[in-house]
DSSP file (Angstrom, degrees, kcal/mol; ACC not computed):
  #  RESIDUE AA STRUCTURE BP1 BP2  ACC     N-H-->O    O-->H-N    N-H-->O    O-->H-N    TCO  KAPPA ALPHA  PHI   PSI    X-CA   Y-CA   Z-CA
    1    1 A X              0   0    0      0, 0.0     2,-0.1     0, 0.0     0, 0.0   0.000 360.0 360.0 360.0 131.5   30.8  -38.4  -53.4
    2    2 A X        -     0   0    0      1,-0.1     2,-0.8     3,-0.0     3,-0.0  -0.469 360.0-123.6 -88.4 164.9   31.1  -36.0  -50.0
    3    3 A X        -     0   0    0     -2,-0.1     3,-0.1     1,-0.0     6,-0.1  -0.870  30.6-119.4-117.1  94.0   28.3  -35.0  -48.3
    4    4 A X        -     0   0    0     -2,-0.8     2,-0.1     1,-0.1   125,-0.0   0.147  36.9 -89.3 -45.7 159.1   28.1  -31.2  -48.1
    5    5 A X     >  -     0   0    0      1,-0.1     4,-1.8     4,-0.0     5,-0.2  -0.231  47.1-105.2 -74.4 161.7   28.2  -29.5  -44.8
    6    6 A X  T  4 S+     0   0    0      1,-0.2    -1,-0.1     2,-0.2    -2,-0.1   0.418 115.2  45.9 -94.8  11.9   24.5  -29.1  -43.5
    7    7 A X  T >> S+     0   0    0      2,-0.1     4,-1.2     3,-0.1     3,-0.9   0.808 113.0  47.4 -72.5 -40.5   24.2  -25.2  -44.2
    8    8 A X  H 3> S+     0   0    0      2,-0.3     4,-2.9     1,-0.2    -2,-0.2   0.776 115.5  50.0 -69.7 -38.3   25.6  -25.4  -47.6
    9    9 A X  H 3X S+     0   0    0     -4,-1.8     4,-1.5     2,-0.2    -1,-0.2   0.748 111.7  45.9 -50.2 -39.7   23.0  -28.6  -48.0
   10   10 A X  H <> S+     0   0    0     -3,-0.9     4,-0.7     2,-0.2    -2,-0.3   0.634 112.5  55.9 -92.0 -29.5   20.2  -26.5  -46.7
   11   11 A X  H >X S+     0   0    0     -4,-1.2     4,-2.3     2,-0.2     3,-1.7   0.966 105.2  48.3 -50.4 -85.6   21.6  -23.8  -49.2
   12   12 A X  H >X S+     0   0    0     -4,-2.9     4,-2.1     1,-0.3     3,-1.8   0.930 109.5  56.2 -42.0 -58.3   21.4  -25.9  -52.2
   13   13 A X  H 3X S+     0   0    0     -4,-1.5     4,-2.1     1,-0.3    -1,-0.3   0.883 106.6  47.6 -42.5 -37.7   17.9  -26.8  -51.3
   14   14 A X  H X< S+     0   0    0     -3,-1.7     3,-0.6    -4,-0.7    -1,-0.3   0.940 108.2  53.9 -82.5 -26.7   16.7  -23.6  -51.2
   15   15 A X  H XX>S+     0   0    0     -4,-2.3     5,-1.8    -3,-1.8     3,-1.3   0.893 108.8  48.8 -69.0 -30.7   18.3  -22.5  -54.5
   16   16 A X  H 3<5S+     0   0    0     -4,-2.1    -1,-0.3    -5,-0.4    -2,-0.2   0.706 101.5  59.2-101.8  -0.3   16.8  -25.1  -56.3
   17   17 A X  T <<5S+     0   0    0     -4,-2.1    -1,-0.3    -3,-0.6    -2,-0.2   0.154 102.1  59.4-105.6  41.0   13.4  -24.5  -54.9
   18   18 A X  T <45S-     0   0    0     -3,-1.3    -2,-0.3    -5,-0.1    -1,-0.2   0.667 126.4-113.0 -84.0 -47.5   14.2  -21.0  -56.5
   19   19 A X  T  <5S+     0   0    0     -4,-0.9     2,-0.8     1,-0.3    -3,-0.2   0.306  72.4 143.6  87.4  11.2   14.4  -23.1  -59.5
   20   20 A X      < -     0   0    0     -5,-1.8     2,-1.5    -6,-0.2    -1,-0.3  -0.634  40.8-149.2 -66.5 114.4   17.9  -22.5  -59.9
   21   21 A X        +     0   0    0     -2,-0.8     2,-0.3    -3,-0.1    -1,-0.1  -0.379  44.2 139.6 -94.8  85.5   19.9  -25.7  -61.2
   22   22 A X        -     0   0    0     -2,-1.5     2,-0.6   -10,-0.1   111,-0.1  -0.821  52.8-124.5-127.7 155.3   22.9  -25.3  -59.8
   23   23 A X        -     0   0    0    109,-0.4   109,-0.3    -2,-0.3     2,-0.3  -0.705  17.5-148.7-103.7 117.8   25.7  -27.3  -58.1
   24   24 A X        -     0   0    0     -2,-0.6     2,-0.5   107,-0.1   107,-0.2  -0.712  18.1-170.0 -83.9 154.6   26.9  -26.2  -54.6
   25   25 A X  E     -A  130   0A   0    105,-1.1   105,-1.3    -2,-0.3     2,-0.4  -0.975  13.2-157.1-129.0 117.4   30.7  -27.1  -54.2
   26   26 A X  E     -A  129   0A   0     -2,-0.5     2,-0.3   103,-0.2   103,-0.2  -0.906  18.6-160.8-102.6 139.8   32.9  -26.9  -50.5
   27   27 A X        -     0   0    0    101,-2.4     4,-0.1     2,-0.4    13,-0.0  -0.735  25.9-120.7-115.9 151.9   36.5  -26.5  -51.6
   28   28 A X  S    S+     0   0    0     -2,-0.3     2,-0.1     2,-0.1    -1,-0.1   0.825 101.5  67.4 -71.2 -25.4   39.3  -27.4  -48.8
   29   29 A X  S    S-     0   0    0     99,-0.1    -2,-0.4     1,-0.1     2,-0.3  -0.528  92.5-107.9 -86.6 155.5   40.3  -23.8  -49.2
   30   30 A X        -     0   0    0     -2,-0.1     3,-0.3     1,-0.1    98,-0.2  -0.649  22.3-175.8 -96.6 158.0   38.2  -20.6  -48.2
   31   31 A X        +     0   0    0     96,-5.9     6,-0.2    -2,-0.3    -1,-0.1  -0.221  40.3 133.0-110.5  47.5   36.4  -18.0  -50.1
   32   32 A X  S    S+     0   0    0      4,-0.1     2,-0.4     5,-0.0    63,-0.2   0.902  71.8  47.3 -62.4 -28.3   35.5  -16.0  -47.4
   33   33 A X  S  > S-     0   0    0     -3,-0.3     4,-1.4     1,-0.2     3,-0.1  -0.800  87.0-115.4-112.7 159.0   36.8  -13.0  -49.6
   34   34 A X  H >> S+     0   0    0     -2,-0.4     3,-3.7     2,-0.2     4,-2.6   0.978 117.5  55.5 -40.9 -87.1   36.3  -12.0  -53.2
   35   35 A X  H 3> S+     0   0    0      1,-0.3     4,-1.7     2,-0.2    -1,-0.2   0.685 113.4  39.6  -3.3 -51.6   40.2  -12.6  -53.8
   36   36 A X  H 3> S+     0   0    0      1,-0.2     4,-1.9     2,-0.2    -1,-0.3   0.672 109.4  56.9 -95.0 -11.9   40.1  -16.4  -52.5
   37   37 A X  H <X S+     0   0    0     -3,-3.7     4,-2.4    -4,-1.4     5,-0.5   0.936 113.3  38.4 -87.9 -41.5   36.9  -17.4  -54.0
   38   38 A X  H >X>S+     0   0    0     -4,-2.6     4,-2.4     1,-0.2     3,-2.3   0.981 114.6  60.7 -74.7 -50.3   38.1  -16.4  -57.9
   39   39 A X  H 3<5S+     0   0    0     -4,-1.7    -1,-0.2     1,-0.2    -2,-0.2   0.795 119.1  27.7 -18.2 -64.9   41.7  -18.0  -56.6
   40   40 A X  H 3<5S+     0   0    0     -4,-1.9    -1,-0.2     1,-0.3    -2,-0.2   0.663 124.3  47.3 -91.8  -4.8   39.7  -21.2  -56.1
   41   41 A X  H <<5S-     0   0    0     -4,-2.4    -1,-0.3    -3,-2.3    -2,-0.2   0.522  97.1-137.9 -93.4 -11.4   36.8  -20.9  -58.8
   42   42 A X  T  <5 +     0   0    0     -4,-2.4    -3,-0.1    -5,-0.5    -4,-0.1   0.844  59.4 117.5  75.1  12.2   39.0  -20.0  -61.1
   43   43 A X  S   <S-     0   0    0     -5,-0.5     2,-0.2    -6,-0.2    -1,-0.1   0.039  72.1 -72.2-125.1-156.1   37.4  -17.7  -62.5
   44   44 A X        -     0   0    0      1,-0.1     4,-0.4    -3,-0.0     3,-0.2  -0.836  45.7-116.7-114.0 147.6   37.8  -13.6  -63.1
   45   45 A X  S    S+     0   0    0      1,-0.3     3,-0.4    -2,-0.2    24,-0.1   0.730 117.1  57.7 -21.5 -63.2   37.4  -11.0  -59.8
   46   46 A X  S    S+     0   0    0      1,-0.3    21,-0.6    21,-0.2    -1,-0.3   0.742  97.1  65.3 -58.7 -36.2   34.5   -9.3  -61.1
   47   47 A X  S    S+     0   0    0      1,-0.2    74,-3.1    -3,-0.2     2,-1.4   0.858  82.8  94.2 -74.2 -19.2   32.4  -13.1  -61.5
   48   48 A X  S    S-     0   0    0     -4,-0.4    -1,-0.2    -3,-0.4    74,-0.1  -0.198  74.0-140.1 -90.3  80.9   32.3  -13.5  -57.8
   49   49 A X        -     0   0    0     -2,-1.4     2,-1.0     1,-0.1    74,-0.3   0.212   6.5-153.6  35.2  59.0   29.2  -12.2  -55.9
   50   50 A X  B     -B   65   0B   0     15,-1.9     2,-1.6    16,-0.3    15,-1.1  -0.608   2.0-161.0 -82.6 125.2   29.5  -10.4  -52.5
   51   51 A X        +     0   0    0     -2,-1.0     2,-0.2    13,-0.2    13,-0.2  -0.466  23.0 175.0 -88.4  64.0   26.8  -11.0  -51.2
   52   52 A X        -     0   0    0     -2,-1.6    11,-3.5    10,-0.1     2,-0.8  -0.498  20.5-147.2 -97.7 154.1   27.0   -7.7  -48.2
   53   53 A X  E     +C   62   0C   0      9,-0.2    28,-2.1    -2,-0.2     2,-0.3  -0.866  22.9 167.1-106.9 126.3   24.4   -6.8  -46.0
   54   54 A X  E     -CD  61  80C   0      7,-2.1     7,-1.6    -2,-0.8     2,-0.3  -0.912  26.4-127.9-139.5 173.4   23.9   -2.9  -44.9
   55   55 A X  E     -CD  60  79C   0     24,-1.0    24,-2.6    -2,-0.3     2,-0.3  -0.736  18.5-176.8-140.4 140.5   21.0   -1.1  -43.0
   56   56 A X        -     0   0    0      3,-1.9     3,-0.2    -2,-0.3    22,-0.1  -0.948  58.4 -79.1-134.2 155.2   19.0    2.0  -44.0
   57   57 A X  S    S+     0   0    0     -2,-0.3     3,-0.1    20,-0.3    21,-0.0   0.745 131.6  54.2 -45.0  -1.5   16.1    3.5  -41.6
   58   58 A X  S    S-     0   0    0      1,-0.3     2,-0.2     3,-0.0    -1,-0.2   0.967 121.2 -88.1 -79.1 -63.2   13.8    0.6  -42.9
   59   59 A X        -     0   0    0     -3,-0.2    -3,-1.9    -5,-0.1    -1,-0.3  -0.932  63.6 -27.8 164.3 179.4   15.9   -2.1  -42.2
   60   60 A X  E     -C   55   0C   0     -5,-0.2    47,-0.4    -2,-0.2    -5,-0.3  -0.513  49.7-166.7 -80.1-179.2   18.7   -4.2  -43.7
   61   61 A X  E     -C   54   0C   0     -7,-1.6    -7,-2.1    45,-0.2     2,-0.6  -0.881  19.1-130.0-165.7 131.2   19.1   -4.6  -47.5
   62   62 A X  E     -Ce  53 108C   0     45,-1.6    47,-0.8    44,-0.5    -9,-0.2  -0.728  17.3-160.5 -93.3 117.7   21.2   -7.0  -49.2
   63   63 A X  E     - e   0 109C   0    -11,-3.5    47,-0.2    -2,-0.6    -9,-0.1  -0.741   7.2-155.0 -83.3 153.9   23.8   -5.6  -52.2
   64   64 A X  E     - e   0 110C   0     45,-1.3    47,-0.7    -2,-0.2     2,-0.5  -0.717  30.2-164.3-120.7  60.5   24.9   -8.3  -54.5
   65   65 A X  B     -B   50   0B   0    -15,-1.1   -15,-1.9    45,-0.1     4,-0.2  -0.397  32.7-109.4 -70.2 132.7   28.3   -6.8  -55.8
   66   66 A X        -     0   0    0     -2,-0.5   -16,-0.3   -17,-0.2   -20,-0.2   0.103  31.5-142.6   2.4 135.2   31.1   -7.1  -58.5
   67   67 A X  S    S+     0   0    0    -21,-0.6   -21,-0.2   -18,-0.1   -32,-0.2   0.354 105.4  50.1 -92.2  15.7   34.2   -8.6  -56.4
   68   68 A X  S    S+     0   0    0    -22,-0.1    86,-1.9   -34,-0.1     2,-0.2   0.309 108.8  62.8 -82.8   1.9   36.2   -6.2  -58.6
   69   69 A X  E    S-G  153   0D   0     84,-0.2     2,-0.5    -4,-0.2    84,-0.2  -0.797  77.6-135.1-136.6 151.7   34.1   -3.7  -57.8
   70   70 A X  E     -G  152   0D   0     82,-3.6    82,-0.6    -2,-0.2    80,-0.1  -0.938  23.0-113.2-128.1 132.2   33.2   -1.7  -54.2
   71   71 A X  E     -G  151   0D   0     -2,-0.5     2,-1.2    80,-0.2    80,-0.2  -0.010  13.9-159.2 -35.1 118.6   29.7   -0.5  -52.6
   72   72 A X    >>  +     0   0    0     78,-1.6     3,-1.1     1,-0.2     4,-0.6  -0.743  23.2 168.4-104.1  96.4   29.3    3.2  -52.4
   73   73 A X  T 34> +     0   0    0     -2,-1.2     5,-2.3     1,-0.2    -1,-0.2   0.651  66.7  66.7 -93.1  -5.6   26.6    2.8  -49.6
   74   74 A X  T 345S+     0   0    0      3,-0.2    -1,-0.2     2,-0.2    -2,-0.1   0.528 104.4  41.9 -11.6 -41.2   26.8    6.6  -48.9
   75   75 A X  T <45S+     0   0    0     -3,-1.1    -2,-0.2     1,-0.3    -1,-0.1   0.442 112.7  55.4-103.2   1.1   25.4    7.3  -52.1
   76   76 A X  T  <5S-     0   0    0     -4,-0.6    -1,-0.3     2,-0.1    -2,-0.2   0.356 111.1-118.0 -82.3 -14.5   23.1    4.5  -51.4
   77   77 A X  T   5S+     0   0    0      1,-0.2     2,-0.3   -21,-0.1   -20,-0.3   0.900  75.8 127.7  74.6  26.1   21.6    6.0  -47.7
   78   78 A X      < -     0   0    0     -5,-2.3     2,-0.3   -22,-0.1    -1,-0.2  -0.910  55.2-156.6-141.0 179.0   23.0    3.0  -46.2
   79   79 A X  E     -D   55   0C   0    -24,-2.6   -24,-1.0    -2,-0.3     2,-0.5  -0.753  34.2-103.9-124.8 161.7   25.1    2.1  -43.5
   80   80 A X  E     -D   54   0C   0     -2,-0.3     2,-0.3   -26,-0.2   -26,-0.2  -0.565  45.4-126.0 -87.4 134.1   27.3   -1.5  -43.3
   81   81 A X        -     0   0    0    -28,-2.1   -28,-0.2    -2,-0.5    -1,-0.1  -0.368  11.9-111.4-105.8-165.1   25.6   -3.5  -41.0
   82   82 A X     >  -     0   0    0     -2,-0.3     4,-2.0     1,-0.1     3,-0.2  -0.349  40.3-107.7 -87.5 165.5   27.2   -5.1  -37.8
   83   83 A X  H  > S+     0   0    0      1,-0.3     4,-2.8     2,-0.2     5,-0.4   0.917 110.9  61.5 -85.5 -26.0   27.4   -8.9  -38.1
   84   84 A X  H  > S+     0   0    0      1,-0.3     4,-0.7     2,-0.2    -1,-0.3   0.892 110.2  40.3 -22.8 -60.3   24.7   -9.8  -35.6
   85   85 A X  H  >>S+     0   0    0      1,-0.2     4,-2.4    -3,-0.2     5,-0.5   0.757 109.6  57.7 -83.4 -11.2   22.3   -8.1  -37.5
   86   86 A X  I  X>S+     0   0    0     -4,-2.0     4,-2.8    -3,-0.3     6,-0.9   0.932 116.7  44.0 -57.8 -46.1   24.1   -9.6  -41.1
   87   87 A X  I  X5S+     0   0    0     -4,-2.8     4,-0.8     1,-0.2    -1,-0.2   0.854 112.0  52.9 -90.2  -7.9   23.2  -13.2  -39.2
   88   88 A X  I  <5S+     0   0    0     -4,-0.7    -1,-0.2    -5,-0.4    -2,-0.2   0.845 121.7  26.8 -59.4 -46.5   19.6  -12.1  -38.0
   89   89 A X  I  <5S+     0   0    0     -4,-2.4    15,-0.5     3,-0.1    14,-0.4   0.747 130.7  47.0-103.1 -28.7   18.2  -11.0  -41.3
   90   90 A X  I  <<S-     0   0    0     -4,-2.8    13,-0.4    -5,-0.5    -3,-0.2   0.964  86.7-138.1 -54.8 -67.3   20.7  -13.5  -43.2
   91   91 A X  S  <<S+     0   0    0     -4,-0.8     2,-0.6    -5,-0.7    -4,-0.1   0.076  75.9  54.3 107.3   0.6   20.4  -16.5  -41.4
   92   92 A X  S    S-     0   0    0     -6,-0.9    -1,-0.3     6,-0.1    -2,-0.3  -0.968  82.3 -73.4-153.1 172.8   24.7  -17.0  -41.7
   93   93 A X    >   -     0   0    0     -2,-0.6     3,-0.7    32,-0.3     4,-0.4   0.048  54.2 -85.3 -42.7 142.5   27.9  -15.6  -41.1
   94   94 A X  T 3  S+     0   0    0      1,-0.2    -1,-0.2     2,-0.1    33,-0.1  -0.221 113.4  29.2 -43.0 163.4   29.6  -13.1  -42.7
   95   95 A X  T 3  S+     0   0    0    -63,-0.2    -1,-0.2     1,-0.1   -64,-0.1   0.688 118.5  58.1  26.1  50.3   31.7  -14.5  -46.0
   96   96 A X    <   +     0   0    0     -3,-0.7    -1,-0.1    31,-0.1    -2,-0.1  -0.256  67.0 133.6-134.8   3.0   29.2  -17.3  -46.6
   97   97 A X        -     0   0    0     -4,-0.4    26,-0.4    26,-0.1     2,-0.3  -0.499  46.4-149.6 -42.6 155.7   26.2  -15.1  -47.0
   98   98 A X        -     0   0    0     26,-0.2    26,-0.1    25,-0.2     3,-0.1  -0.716  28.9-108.5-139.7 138.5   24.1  -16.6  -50.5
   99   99 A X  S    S-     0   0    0     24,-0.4     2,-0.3    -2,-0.3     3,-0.1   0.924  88.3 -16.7 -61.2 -38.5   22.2  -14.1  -52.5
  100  100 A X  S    S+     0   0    0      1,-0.1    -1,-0.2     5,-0.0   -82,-0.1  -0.962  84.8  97.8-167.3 160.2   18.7  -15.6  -51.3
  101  101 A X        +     0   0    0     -2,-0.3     2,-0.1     3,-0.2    -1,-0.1   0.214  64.4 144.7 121.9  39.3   17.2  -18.2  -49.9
  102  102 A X        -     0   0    0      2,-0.2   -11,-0.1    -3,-0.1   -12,-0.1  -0.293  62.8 -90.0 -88.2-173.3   17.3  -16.2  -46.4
  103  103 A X  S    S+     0   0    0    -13,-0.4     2,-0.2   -14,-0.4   -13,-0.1   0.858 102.9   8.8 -38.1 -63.7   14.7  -16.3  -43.5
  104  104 A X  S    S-     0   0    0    -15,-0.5     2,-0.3     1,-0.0    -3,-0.2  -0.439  94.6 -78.2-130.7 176.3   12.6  -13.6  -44.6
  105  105 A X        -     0   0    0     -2,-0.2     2,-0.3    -4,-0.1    -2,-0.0  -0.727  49.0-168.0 -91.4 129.7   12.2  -11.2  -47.7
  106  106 A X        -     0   0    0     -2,-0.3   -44,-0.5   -44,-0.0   -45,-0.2  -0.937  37.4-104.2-132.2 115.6   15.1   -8.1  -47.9
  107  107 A X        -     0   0    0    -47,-0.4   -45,-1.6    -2,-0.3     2,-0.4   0.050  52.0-165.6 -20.8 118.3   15.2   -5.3  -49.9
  108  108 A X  E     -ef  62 145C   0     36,-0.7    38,-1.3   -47,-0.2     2,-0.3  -0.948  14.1-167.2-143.5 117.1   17.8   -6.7  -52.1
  109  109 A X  E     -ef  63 146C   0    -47,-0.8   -45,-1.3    -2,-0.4     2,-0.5  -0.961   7.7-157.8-101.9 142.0   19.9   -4.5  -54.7
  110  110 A X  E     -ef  64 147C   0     36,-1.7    38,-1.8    -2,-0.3   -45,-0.1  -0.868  24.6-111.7-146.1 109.1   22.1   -6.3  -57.5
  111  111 A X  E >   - f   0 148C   0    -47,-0.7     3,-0.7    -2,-0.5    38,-0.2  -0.321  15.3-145.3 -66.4 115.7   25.3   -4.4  -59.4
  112  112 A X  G >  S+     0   0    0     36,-4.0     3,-1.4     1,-0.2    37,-0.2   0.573  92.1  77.5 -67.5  -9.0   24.4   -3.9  -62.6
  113  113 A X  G >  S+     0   0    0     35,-0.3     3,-2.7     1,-0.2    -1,-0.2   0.749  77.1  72.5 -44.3 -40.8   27.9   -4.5  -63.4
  114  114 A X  G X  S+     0   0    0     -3,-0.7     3,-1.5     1,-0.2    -1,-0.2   0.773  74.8  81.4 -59.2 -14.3   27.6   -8.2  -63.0
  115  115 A X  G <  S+     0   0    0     -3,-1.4    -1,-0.2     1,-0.4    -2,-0.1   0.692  75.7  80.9 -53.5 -24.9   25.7   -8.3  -66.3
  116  116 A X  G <  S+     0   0    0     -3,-2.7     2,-0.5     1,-0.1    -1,-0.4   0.587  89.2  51.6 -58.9  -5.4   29.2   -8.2  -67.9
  117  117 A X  S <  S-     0   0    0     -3,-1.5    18,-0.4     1,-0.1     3,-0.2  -0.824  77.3-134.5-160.8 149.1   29.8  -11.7  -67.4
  118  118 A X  S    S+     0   0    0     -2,-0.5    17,-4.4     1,-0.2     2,-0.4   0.986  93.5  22.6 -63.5 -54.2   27.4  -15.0  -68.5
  119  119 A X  E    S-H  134   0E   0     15,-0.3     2,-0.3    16,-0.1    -1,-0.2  -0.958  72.6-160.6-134.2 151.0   27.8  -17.1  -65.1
  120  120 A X  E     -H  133   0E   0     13,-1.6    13,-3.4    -2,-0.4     2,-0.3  -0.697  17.2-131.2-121.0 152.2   28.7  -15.5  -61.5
  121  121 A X  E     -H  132   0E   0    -74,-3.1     2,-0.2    -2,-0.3    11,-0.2  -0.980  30.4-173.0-129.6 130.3   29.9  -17.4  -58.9
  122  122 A X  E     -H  131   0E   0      9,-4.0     9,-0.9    -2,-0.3     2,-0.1  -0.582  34.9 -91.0-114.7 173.5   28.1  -17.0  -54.9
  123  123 A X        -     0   0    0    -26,-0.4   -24,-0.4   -74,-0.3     8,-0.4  -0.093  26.5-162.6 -67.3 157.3   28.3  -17.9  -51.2
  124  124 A X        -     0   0    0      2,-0.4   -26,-0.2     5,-0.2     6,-0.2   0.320  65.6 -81.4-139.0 -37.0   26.2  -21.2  -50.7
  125  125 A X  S    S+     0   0    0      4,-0.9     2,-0.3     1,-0.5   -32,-0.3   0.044 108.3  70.6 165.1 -29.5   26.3  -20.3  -47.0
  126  126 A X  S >  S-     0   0    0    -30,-0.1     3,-2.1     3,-0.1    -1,-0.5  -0.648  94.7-101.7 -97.7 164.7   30.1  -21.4  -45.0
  127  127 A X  T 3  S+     0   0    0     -2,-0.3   -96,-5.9     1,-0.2   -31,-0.1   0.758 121.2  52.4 -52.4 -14.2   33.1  -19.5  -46.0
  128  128 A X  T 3  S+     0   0    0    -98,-0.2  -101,-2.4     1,-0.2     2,-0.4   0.525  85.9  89.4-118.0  11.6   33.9  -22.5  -48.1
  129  129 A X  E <   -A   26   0A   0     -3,-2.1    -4,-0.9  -103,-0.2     2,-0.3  -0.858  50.7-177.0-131.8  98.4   31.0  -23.3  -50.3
  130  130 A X  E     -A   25   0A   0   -105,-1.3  -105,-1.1    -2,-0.4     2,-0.3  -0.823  15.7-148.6 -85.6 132.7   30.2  -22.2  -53.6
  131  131 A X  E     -H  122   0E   0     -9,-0.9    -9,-4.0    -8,-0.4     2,-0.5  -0.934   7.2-150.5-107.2 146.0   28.0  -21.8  -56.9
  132  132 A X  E     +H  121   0E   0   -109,-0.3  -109,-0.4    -2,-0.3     2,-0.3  -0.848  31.6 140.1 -94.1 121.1   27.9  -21.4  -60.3
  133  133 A X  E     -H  120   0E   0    -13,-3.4   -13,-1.6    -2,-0.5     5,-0.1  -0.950  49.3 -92.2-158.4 160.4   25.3  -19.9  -62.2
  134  134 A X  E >>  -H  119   0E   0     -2,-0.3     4,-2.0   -15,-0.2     3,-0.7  -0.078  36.5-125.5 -63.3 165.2   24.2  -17.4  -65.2
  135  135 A X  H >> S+     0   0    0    -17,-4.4     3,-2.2   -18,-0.4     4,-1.0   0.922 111.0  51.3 -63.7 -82.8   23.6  -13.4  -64.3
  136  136 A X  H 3> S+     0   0    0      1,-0.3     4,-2.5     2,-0.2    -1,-0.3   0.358 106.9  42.9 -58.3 -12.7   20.3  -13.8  -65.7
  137  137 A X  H <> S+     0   0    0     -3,-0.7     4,-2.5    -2,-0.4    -1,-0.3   0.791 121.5  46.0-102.5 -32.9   18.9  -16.9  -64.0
  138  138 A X  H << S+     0   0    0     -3,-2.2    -1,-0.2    -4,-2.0    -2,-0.2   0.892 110.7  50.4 -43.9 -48.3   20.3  -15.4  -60.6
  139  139 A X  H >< S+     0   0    0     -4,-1.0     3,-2.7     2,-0.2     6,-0.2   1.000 114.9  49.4 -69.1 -62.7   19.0  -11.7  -61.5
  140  140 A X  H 3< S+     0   0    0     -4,-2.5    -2,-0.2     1,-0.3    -1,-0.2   0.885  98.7  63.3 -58.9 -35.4   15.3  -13.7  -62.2
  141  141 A X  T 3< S+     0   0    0     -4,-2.5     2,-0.7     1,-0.2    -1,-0.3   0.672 100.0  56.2 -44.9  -8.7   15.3  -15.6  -59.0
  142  142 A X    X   +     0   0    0     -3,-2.7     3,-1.0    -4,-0.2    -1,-0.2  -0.724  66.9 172.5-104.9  81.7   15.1  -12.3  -57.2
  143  143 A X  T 3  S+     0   0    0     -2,-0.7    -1,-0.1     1,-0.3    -2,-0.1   0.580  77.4  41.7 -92.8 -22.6   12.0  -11.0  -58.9
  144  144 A X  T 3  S+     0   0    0     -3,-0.2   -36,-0.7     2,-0.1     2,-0.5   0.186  83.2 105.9-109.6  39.9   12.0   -8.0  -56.4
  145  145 A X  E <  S-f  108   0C   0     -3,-1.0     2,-0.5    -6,-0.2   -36,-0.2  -0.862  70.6-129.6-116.2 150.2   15.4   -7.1  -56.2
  146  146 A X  E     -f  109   0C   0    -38,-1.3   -36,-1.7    -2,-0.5     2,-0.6  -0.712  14.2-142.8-104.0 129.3   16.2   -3.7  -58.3
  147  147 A X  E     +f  110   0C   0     -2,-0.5     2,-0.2   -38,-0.2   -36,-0.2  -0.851  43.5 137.0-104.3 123.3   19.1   -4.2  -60.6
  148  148 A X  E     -f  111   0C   0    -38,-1.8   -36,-4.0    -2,-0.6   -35,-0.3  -0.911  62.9 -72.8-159.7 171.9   21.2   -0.8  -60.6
  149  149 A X        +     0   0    0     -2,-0.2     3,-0.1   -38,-0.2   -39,-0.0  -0.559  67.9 136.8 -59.1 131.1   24.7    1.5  -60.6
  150  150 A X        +     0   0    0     -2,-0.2   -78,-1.6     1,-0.1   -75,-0.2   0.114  50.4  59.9-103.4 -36.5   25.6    0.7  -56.8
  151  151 A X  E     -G   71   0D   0    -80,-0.2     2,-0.2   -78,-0.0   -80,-0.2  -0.385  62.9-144.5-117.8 178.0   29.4    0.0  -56.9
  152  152 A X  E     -G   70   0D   0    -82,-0.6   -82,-3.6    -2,-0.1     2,-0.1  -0.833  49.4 -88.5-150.0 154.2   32.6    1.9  -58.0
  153  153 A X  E      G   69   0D   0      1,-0.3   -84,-0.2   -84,-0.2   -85,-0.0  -0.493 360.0 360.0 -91.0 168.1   35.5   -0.1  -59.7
  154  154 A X              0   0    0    -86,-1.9    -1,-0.3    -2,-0.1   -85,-0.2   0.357 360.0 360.0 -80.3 360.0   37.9   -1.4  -56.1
């Protein structure tokens, strides 16, 4: 058995004290994009999770979108933010961001589009480390994040 890299480790941990049971997986290939993550999950566009970060006068706020699907942060107020602040309020990189299990609490809204599908697949935190797990048990682990119309099909 390999011994996940030690964000992706620190990732799992946090999910499961979410109370998610879910398995993180590092693939040799990356999923830094929507595109490569269903390539390697297998799985349809729409099931993978971007996990993007964008800024409003409050602060950042995390979207959880469709990967078939694209953020209209115009019609949101918000603006994309720069990766500095993505690794400030995140705690990672761009294309390994994880829906939660960040630093701090972020205004976090979650495309109601994803509901189409049983289990969704996320970022576990490096470009190359993923999970699977059902919309709903994802959607409850966020208990303040507002489930809504955000995105427009890509």
């Amino acid at each position: 058995m390999s011994t996940l890299h030690p964000t992706a480790q620190r990732v799992a941990e946090r999910l499961a004290a979410a109370g998610l049971d879910v398995t993180v997986v590092e693939h040799a290939e990356s999923s830094r994009t929507a595109a490569e993550a269903a390539a390697t999950a297998g799985c349809e566009l729409g099931q993978i999770v971007k996990s993007l970060v964008f800024v409003d006068d409050s602060g950042p706020v995390l979207v959880l979108c469709a990967g078939d699907r694209r953020v209209d942060a115009s019609a949101l107020g918000l603006r994309r933010a720069r990766p500095d602040v993505v690794r400030e309020a995140t705690g990672f990189a761009i294309g390994g961001v994880p829906p939660l299990g960040h630093p701090a609490p972020m205004r976090t809204l979650v495309d109601a589009s994803l509901q189409r599908f049983e289990t969704v697949w996320c970022a576990a935190g490096t470009p190359n480390a993923v999970f699977e797990v059902p919309t709903a048990g994802l959607i409850a682990a966020l208990p303040d994040a507002e489930v809504r119309d955000v995105a427009e099909p890509a």
